[in-house]
C-alpha atoms as one frame of an Amber mdcrd trajectory, in Angstrom:
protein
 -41.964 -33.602   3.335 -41.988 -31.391   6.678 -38.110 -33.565   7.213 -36.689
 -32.820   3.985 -37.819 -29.145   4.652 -36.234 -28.775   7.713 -33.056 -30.530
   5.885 -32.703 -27.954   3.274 -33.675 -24.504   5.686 -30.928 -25.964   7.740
 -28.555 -26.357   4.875 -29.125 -22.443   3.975 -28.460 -21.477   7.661 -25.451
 -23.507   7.831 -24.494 -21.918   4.204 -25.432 -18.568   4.820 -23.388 -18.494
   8.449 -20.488 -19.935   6.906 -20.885 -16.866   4.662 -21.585 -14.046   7.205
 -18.117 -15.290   8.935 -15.997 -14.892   5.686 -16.890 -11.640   5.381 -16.918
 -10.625   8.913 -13.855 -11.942   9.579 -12.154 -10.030   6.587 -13.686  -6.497
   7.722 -11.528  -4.236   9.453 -11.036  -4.559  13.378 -10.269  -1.124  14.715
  -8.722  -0.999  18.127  -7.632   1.699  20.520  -4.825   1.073  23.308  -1.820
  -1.237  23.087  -0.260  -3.533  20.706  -0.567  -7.253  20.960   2.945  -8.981
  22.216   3.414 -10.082  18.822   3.677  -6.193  17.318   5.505  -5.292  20.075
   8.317  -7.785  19.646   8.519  -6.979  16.014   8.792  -3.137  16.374  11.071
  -4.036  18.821  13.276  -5.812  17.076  12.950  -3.123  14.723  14.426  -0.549
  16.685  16.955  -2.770  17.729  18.485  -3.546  14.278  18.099   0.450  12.969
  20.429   2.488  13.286  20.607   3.847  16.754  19.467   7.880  15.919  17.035
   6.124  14.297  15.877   3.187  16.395  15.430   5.511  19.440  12.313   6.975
  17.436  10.481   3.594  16.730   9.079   3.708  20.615   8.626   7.375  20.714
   6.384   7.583  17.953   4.802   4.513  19.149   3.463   6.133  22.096   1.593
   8.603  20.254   0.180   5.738  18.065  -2.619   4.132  19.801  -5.068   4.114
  17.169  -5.199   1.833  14.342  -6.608  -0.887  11.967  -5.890  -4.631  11.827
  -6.594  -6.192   8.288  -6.961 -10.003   8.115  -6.209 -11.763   4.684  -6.457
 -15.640   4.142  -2.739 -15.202   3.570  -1.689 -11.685   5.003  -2.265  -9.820
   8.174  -1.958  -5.728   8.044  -1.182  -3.567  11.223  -2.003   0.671  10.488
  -1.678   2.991  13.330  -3.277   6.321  13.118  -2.172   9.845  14.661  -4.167
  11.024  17.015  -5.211  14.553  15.854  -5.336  16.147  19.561  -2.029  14.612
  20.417   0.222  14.721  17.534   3.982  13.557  17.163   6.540  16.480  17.815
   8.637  16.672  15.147  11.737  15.844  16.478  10.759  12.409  16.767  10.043
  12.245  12.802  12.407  10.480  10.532  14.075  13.426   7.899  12.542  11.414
   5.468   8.779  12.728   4.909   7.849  10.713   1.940   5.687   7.261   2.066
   8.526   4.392   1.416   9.468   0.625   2.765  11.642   1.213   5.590  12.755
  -2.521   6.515  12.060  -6.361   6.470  12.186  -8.500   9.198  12.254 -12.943
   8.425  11.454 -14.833  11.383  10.477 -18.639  11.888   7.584 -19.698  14.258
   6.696 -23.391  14.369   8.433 -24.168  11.400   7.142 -21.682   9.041   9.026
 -18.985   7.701   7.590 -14.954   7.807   7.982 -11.868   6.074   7.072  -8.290
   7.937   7.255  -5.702   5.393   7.262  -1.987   7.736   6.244   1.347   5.998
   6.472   4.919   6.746   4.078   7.796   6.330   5.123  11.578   7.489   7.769
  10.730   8.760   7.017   8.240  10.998   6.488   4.274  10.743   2.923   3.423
   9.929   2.629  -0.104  10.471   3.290  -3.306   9.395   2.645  -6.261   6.675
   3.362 -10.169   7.605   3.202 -13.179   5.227   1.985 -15.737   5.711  -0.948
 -14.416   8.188  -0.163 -14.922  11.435  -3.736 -14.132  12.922  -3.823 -17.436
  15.286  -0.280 -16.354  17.516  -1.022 -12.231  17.372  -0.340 -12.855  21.564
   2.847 -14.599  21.073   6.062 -12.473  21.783   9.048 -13.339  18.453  12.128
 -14.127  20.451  14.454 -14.921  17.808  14.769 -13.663  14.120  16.346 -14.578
  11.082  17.140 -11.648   9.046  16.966  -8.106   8.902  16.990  -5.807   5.553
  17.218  -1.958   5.773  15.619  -1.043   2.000  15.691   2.922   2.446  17.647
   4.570   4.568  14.856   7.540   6.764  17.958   9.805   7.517  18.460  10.192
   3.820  18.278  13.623   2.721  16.667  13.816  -0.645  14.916  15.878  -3.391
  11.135  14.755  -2.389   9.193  17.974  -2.347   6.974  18.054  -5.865   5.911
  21.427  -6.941   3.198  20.486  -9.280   2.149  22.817 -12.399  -0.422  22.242
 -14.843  -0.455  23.003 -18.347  -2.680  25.633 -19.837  -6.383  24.260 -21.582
  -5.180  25.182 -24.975  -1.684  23.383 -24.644  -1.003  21.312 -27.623   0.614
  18.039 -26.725   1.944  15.241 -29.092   2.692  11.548 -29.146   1.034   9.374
 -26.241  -0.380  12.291 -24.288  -2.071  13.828 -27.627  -3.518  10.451 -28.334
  -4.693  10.402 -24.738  -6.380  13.767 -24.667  -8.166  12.794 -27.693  -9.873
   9.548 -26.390 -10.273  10.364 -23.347 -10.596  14.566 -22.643  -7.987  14.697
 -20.355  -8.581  17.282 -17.305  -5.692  18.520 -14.409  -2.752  17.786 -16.494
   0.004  17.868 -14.219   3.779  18.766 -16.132   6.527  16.234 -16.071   9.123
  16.546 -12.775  12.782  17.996 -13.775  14.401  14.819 -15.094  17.081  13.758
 -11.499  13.517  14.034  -9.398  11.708  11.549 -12.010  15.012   9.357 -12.159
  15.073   9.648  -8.138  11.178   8.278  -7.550  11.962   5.734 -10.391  14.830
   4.310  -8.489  13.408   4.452  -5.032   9.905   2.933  -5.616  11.550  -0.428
  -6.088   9.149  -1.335  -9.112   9.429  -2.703 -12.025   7.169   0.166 -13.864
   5.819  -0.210 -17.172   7.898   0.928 -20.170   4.908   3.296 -21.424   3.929
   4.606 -17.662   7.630   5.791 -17.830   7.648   7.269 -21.033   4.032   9.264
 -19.984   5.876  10.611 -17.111   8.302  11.963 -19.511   5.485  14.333 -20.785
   3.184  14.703 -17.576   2.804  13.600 -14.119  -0.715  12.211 -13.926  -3.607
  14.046 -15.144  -7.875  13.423 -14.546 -10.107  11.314 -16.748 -13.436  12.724
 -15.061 -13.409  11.407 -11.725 -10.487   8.698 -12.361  -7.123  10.092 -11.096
  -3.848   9.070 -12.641  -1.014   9.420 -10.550   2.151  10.331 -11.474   6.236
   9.958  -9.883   6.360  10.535  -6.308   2.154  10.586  -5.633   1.801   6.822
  -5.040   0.421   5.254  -2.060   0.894   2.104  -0.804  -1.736  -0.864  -1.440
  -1.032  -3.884   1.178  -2.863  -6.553  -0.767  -3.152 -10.139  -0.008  -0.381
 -11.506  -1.881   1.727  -8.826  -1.591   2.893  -4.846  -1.866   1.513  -2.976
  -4.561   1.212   1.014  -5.892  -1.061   2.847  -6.396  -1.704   4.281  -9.958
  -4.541   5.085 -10.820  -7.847   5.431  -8.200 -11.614   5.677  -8.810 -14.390
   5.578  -6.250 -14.994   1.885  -6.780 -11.371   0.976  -6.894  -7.563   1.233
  -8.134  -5.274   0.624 -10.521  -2.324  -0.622  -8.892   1.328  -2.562  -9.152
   3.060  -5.326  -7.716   6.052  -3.336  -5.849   8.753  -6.084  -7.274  11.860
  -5.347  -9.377  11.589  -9.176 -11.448   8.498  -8.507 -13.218   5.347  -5.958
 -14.081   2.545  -6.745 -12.549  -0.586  -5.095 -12.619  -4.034  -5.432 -10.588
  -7.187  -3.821 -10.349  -8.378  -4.086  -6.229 -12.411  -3.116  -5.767 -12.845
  -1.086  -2.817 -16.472  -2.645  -3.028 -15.687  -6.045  -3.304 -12.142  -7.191
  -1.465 -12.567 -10.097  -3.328 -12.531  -9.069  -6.688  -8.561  -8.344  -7.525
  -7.950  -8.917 -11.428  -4.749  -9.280 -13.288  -4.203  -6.596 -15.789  -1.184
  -7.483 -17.651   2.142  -5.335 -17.728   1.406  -2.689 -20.164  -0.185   0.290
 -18.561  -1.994   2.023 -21.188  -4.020  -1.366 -22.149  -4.628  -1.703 -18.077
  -5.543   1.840 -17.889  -8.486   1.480 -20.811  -9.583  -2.022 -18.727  -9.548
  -0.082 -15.690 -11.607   2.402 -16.763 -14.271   0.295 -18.074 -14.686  -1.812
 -15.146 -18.296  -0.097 -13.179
């Protein structure tokens, strides 16, 4: 009896270590000081294959960058560098662009096996990087050779970004969607639409395939409260660097998001629990249906 006790207490140790690693290892690991020789190959390869008013900024902005987060997914790996409030990047080694967007891709092959880093911007400056498959086990490995590179928005672009937001009035009668909306729900903040070449301008540049009925709600507002739930609206998103891939953020709670797959084939939406990294649930492609789910979800 005292054996087959001993059996089982060691088959709960074994079960519950096994368990305490999964979740350590899928916690944040914030560093401070340089990047491993794998980052610094891609970045440099990065500057390399920008254009060269642009390239020349990749390193200088690096140096101010030597703060940062490293996520690990069973299939993704996420590098975010953070300013350094007492030491911040002069401006003139920003991009123009001051908007959050996907700056490049870079393809590579290492042992066979092909990658994907994704590289985003934030204030004008890069903000990290996103690589599928993970490639956790060769992070001190320096990338020699590449396969491909793909500029997807130009930073030297000079475009009509800044949002001036307005709100309608309490008492503003609304119709159609956003009526039916205020009624169920007792909408708060309502934000008004953006002048129609900004909306077209956000719709083109986030890349997405967005929902027929998100679109047509922008027509008549640009996001708007549901008590604490925020709805964003064109040009507010921020990015979401999920397992599988990209994804926007539309709608955020304390306990979570409501976000979409940043791909121009399909619609894809996903709830993400900021509680649970774990729990990620398909939503469907119609946003007003994912919107009541997403609400209802504690």
């Amino acid at each position: 009896m005292v054996i087959f006790l001993l059996i089982i207490g060691c088959i709960i140790l074994v079960i519950l270590g096994l368990a305490f690693y999964s979740i350590n290892s899928r916690r944040p690991k914030f560093f401070s000081g340089n990047l491993k020789a794998f980052e610094k190959s891609l970045f440099n390869e990065l500057e390399n294959k920008l254009p060269q008013e642009v390239g020349q900024l990749i390193p200088k902005q690096l140096s101010f960058l030597k703060n940062g987060v490293r996520l690990y997914f069973p299939k993704s790996y996420t590098l975010e560098l953070y300013d350094d409030k007492t030491n911040p990047i002069s401006s003139e080694h920003l991009f123009n662009r001051k908007d959050e967007f996907k700056l490049a891709t870079i393809s590579f092959t290492h042992n066979e096996i092909k990658y994907k880093a994704d590289f985003q911007t934030y204030s004008g400056r890069v903000w990290g990087m996103t690589v599928r498959p993970s490639p956790r086990k060769f992070l001190g490995t320096k990338i020699k050779t590449f396969d491909k590179f793909k500029l997807t928005n130009d930073p030297t672009e000079q475009l009509d970004l800044e949002i001036v937001t307005e709100y309608f009035a309490d008492n503003e009668v609304f119709h159609g969607t956003l009526q039916d909306l205020k009624q169920k729900y007792g909408l708060t903040q309502i934000k008004k639409p953006l002048p129609d070449r900004q909306r077209e301008l956000f719709i083109r540049q986030c890349e997405t395939k967005l929902p027929i009925d998100y679109i047509s709600l922008c027509e008549q507002t640009n996001g708007f409260n549901i008590k604490e739930v925020c709805i964003g609206g064109l040009g507010s998103w921020q990015s979401v660097p999920l397992d599988d891939d990209n994804y926007l953020m539309l709608a955020e709670k304390s306990s979570g998001c409501l976000s979409i797959k940043q791909s121009k084939r399909s619609t894809k939406l996903k709830y993400h629990s900021y509680e649970d990294e774990t729990d990620t649930r398909d939503l469907g492609d119609n946003f007003l249906k994912a919107l009541d789910t997403f609400l209802k979800i504690e």
